[in-house]
PDB file of N, CA, C and O in Angstrom:
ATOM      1  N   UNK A   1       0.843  -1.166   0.000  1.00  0.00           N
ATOM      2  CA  UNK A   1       0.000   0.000   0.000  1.00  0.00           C
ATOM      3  C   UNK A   1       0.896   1.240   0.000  1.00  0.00           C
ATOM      4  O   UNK A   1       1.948   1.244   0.639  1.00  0.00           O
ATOM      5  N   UNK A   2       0.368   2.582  -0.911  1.00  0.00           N
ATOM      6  CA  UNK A   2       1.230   3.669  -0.417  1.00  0.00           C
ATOM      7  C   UNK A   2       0.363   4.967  -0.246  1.00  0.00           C
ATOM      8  O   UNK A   2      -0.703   5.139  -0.836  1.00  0.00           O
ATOM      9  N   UNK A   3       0.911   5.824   0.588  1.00  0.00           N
ATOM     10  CA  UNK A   3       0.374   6.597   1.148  1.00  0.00           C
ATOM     11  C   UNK A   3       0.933   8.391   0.796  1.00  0.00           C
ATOM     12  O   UNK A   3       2.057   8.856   0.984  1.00  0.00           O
ATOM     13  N   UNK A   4      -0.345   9.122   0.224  1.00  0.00           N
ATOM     14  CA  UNK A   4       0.276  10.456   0.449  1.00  0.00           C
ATOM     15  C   UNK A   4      -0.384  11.635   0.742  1.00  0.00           C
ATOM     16  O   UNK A   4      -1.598  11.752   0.580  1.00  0.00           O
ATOM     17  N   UNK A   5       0.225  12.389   1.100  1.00  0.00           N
ATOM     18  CA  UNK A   5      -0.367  13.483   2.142  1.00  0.00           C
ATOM     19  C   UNK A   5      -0.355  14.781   0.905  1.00  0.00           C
ATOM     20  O   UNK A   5       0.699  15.233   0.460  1.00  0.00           O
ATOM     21  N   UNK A   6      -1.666  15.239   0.487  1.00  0.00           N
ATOM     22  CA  UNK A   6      -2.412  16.306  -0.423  1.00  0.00           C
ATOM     23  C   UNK A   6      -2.534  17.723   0.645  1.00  0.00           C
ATOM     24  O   UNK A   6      -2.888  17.924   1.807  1.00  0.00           O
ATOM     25  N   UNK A   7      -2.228  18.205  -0.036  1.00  0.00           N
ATOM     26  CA  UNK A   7      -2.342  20.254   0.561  1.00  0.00           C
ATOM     27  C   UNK A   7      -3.575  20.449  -0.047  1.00  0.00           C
ATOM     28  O   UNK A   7      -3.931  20.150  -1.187  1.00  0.00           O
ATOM     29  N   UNK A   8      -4.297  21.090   1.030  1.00  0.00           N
ATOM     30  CA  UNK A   8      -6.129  21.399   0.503  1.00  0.00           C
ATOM     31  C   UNK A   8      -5.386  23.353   0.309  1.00  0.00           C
ATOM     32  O   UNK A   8      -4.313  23.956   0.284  1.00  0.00           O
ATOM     33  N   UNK A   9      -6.851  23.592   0.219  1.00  0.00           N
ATOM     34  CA  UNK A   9      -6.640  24.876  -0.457  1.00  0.00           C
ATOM     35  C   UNK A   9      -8.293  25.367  -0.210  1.00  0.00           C
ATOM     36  O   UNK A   9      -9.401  25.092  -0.670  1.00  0.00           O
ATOM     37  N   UNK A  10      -7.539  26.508   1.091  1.00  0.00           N
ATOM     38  CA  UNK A  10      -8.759  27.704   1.307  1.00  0.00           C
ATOM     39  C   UNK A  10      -9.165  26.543   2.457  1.00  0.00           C
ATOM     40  O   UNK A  10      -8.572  25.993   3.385  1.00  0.00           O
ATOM     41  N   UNK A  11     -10.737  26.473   1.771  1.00  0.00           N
ATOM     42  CA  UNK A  11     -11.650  25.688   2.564  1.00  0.00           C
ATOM     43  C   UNK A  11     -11.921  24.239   2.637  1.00  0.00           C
ATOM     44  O   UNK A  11     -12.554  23.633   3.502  1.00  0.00           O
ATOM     45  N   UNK A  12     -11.202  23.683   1.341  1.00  0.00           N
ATOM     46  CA  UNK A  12     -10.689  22.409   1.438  1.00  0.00           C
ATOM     47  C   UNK A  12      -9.972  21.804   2.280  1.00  0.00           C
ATOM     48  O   UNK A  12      -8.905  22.389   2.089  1.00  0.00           O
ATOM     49  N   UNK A  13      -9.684  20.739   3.417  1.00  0.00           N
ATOM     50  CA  UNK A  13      -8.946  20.378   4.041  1.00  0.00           C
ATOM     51  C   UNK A  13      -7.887  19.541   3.796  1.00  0.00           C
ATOM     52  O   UNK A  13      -8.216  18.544   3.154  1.00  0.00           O
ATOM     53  N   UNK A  14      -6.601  19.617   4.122  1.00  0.00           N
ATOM     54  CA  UNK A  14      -5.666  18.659   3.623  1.00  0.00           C
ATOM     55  C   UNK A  14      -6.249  16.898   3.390  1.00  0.00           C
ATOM     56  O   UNK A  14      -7.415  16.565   3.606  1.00  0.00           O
ATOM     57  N   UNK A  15      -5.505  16.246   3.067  1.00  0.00           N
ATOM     58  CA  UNK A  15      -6.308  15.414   2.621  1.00  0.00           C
ATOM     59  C   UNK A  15      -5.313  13.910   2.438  1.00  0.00           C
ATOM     60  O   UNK A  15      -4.239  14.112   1.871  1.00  0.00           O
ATOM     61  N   UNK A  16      -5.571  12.542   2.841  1.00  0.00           N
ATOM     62  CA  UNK A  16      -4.307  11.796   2.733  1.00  0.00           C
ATOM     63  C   UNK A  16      -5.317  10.852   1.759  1.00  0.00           C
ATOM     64  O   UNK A  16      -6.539  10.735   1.842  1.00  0.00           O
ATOM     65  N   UNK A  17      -4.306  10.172   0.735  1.00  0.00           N
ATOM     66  CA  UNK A  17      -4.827   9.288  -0.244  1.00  0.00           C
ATOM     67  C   UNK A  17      -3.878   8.058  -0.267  1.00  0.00           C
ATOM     68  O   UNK A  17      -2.651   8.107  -0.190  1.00  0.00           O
ATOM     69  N   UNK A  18      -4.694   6.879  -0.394  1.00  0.00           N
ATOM     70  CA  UNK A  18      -4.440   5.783  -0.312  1.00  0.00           C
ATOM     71  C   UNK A  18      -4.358   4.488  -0.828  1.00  0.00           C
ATOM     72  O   UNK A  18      -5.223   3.633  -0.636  1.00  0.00           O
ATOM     73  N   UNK A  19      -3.354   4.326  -1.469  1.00  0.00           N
ATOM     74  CA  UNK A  19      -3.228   3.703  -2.804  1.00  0.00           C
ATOM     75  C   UNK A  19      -2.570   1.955  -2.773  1.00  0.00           C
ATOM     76  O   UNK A  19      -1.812   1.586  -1.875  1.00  0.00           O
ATOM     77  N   UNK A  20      -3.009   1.068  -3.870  1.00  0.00           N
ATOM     78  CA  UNK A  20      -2.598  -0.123  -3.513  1.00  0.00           C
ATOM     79  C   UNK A  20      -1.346  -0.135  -4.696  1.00  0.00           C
ATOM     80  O   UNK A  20      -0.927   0.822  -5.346  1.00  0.00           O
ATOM     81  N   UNK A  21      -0.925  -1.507  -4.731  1.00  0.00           N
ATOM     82  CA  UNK A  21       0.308  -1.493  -5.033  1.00  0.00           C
ATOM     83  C   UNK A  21       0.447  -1.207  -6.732  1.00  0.00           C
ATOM     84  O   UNK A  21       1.573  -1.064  -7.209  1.00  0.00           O
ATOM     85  N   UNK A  22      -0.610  -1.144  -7.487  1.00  0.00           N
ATOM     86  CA  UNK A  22      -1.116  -0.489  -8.775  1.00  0.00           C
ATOM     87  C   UNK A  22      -0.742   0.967  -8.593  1.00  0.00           C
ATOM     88  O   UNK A  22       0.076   1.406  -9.402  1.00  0.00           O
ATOM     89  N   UNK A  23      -1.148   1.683  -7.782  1.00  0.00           N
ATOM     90  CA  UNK A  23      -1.090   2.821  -7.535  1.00  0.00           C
ATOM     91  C   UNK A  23      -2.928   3.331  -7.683  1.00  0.00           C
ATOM     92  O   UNK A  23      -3.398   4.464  -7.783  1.00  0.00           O
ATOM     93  N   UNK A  24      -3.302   2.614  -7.662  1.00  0.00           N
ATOM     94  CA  UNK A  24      -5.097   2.827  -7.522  1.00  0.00           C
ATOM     95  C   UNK A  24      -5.544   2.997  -6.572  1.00  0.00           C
ATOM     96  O   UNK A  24      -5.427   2.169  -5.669  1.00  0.00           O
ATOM     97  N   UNK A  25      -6.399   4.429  -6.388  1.00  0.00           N
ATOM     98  CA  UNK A  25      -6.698   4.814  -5.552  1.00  0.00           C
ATOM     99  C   UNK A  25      -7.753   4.138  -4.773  1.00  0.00           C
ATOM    100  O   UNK A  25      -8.710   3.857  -5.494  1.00  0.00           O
ATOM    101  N   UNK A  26      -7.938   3.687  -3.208  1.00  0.00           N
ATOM    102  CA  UNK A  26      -8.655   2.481  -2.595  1.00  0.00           C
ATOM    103  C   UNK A  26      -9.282   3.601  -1.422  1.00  0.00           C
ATOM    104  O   UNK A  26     -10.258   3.283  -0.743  1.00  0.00           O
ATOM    105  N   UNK A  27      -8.769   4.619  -1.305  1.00  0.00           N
ATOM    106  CA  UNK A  27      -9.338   5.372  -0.432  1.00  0.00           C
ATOM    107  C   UNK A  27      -8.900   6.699   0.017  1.00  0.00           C
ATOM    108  O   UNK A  27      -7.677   6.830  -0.039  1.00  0.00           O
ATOM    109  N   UNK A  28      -9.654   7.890   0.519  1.00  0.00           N
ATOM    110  CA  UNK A  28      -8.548   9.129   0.771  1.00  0.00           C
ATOM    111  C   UNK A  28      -9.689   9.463   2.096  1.00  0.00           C
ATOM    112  O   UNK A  28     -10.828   9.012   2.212  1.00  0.00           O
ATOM    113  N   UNK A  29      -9.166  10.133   2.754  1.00  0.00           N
ATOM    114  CA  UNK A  29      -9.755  10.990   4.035  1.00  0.00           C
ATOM    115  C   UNK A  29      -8.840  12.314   4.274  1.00  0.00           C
ATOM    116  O   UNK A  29      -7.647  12.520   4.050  1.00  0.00           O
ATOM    117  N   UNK A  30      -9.813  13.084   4.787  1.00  0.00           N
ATOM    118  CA  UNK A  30      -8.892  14.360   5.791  1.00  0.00           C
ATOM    119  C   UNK A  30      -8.148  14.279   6.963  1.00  0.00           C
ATOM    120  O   UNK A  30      -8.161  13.458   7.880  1.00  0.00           O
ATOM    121  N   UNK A  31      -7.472  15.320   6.752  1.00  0.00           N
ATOM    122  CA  UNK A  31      -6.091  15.220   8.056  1.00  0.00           C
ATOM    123  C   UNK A  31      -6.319  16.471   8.282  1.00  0.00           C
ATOM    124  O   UNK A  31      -6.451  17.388   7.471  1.00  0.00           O
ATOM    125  N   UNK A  32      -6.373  16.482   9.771  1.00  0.00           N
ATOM    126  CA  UNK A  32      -5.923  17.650  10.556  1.00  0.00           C
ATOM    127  C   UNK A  32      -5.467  17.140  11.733  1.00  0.00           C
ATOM    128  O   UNK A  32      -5.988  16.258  12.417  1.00  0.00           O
ATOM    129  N   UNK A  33      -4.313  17.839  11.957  1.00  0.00           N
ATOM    130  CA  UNK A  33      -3.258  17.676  12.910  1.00  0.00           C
ATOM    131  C   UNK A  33      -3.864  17.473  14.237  1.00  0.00           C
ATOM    132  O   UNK A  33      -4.679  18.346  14.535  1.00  0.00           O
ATOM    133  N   UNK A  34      -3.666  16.487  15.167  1.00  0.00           N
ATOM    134  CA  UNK A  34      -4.476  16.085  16.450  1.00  0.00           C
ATOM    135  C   UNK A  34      -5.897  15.653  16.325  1.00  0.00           C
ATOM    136  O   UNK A  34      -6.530  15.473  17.366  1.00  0.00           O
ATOM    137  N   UNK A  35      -6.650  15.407  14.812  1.00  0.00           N
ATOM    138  CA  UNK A  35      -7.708  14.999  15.068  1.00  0.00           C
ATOM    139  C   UNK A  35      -7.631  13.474  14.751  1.00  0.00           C
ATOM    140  O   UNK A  35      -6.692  12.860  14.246  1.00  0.00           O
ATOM    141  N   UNK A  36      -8.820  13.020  15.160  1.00  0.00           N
ATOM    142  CA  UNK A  36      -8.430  11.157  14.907  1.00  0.00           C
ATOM    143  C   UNK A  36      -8.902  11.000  13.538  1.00  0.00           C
ATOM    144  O   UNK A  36      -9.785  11.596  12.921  1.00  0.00           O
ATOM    145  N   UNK A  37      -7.862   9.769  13.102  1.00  0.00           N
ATOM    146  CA  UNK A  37      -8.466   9.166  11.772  1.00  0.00           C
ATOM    147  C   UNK A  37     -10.026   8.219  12.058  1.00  0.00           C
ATOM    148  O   UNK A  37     -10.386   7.536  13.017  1.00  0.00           O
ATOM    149  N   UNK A  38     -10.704   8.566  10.723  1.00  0.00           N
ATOM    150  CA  UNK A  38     -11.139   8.022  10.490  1.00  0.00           C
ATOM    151  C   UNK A  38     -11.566   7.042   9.350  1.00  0.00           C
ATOM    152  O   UNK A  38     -11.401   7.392   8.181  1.00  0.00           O
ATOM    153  N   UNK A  39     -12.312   5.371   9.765  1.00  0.00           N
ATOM    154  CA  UNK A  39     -12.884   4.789   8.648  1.00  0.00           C
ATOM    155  C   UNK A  39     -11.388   3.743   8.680  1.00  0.00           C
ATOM    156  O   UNK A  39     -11.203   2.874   7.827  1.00  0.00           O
ATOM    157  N   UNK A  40     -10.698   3.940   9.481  1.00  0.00           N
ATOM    158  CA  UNK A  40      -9.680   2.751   8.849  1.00  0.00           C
ATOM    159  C   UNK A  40      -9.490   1.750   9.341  1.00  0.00           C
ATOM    160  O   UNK A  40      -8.384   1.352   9.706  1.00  0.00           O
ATOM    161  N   UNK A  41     -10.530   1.159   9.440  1.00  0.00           N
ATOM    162  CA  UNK A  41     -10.947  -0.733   9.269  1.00  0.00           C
ATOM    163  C   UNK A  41     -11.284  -0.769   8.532  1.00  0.00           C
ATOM    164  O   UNK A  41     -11.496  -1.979   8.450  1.00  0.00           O
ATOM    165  N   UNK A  42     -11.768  -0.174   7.263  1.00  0.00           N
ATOM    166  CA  UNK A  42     -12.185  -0.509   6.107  1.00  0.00           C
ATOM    167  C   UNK A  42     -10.951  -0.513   5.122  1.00  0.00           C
ATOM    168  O   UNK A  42     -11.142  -0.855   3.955  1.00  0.00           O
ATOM    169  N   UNK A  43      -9.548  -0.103   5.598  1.00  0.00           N
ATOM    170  CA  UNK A  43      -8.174  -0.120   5.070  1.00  0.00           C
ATOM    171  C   UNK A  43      -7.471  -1.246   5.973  1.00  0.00           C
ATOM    172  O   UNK A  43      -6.359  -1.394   5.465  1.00  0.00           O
ATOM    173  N   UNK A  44      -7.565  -1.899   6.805  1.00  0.00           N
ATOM    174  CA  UNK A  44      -6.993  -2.634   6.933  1.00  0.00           C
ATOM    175  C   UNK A  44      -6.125  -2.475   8.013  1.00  0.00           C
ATOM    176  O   UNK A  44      -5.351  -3.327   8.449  1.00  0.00           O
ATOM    177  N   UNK A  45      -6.376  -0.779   8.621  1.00  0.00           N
ATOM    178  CA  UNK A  45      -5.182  -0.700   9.327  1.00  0.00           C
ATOM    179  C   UNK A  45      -6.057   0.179  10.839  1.00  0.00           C
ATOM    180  O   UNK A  45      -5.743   1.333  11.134  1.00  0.00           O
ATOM    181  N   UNK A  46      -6.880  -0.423  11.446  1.00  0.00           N
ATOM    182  CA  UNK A  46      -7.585  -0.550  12.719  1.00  0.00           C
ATOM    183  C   UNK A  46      -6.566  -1.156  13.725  1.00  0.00           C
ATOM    184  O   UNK A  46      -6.097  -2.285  13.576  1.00  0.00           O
ATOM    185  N   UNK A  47      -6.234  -0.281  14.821  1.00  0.00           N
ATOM    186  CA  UNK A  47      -5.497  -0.323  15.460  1.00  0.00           C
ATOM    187  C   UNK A  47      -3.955   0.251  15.496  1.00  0.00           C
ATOM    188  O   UNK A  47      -3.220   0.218  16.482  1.00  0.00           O
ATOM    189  N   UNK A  48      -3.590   0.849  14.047  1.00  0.00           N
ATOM    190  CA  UNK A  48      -2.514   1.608  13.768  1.00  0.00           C
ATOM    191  C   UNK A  48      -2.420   3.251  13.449  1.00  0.00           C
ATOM    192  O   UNK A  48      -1.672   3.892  12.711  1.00  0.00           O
ATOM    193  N   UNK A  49      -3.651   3.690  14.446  1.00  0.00           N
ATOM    194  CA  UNK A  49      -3.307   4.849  14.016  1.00  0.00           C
ATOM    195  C   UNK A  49      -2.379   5.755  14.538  1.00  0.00           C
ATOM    196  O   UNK A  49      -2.004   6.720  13.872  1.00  0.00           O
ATOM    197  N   UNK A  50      -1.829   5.451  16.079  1.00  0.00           N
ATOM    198  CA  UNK A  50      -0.784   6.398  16.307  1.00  0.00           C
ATOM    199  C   UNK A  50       0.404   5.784  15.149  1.00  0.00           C
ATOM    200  O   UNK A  50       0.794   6.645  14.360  1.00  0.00           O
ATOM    201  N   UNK A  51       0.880   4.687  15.013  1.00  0.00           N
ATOM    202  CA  UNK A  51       1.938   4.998  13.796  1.00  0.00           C
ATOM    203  C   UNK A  51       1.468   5.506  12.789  1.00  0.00           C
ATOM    204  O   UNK A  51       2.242   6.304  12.260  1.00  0.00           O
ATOM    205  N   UNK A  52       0.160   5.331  12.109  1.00  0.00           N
ATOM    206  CA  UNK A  52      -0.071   6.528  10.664  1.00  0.00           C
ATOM    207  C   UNK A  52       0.213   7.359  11.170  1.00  0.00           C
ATOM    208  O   UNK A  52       1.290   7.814  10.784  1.00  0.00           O
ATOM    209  N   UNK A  53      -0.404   8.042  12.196  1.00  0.00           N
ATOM    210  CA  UNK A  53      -0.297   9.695  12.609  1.00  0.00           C
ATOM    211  C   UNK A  53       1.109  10.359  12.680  1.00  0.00           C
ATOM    212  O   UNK A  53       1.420  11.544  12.563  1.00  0.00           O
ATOM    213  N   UNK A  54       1.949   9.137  12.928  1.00  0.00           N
ATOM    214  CA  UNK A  54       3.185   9.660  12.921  1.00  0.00           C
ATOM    215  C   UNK A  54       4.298  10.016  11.800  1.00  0.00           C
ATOM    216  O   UNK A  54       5.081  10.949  11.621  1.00  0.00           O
ATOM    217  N   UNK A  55       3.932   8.630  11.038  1.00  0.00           N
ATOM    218  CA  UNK A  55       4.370   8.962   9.145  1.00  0.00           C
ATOM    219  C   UNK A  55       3.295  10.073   8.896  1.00  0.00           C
ATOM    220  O   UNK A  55       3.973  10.984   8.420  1.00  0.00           O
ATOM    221  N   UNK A  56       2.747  10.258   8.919  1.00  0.00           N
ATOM    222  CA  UNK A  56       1.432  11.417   8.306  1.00  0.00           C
ATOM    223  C   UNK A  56       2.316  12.919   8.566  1.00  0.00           C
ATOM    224  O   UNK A  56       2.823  13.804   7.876  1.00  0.00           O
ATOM    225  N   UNK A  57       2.194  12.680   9.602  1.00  0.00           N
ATOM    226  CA  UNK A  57       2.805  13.818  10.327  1.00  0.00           C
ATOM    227  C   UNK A  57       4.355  14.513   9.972  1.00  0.00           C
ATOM    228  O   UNK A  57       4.634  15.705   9.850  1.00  0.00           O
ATOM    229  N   UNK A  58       5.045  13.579   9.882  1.00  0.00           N
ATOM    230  CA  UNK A  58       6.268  13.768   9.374  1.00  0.00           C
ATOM    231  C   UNK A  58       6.624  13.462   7.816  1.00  0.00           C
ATOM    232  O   UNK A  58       7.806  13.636   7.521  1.00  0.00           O
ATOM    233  N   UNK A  59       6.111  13.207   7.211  1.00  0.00           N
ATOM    234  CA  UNK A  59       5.534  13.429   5.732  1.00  0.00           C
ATOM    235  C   UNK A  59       5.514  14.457   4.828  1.00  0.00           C
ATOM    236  O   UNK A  59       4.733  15.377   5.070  1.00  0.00           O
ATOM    237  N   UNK A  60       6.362  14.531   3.591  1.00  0.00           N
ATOM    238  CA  UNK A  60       6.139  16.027   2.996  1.00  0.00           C
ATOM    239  C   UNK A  60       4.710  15.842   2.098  1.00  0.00           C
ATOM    240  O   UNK A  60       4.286  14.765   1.677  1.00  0.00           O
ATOM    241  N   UNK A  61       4.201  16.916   1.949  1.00  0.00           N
ATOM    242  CA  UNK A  61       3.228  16.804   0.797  1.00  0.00           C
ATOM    243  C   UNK A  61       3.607  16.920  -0.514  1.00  0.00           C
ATOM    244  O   UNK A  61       4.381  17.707  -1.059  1.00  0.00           O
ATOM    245  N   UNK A  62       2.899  15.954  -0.965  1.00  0.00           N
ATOM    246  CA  UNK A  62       3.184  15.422  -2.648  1.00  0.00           C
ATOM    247  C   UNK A  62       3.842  14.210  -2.726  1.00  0.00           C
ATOM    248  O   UNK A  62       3.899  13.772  -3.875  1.00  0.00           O
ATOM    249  N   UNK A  63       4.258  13.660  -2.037  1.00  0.00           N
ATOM    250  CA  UNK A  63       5.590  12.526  -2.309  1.00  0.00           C
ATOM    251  C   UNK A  63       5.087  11.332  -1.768  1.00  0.00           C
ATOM    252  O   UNK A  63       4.900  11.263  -0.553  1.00  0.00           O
ATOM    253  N   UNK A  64       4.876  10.512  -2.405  1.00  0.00           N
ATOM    254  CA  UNK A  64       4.009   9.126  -2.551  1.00  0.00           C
ATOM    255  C   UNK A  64       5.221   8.021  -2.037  1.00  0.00           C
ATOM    256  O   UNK A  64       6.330   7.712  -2.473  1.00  0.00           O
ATOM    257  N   UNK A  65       4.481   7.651  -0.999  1.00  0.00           N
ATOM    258  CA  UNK A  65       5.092   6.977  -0.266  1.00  0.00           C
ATOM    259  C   UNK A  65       4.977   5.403   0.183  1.00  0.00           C
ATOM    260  O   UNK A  65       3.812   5.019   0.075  1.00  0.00           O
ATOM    261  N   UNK A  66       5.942   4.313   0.693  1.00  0.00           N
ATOM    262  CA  UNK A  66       5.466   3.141   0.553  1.00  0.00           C
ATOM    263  C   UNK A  66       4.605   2.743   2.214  1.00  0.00           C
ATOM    264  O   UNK A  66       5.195   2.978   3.269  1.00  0.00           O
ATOM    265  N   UNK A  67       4.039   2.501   2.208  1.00  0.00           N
ATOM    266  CA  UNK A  67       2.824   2.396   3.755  1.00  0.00           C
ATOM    267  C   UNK A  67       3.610   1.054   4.086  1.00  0.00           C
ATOM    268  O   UNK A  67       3.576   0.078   3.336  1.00  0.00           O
ATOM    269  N   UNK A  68       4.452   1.104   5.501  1.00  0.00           N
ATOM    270  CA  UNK A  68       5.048  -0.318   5.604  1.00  0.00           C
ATOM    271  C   UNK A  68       4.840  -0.547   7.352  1.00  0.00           C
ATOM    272  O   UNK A  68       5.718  -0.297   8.178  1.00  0.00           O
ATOM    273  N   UNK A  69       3.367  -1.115   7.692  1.00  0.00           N
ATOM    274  CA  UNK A  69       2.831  -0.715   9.355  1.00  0.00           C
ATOM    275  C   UNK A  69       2.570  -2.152   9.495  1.00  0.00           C
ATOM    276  O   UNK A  69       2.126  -2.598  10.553  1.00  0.00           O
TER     277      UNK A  69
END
């Protein structure tokens, strides 16, 4: 799976997208800093969100990354 962190704009909120090993998009949600993820048991990754939060977090935007949790 890989993972990357989108810059929103204005009133749009940043935004993380979530891709399988095609590079096809399987899912995206919003990010804001200290709020909880949501919806991710339906990704597979229920129970990992302080490590997403932490690649998320330290993450540049734009740069597609390999999800290895």
């Amino acid at each position: 799976m890989y993972i990357i962190k989108v810059k929103g704009k204005k009133k749009i909120p940043n935004y993380i997208q979530l891709r399988d090993e095609n590079f096809m998009l399987i899912g995206y949600f919003s990010y804001r800093e200290g709020r909880p993820f949501r919806r991710l048991e339906k990704f597979g990754l229920k129970g990992k969100e302080d490590e997403l939060e932490s690649i998320v977090k330290n993450m540049p935007f734009g740069k597609l990354q390999k999800l290895d949790l």
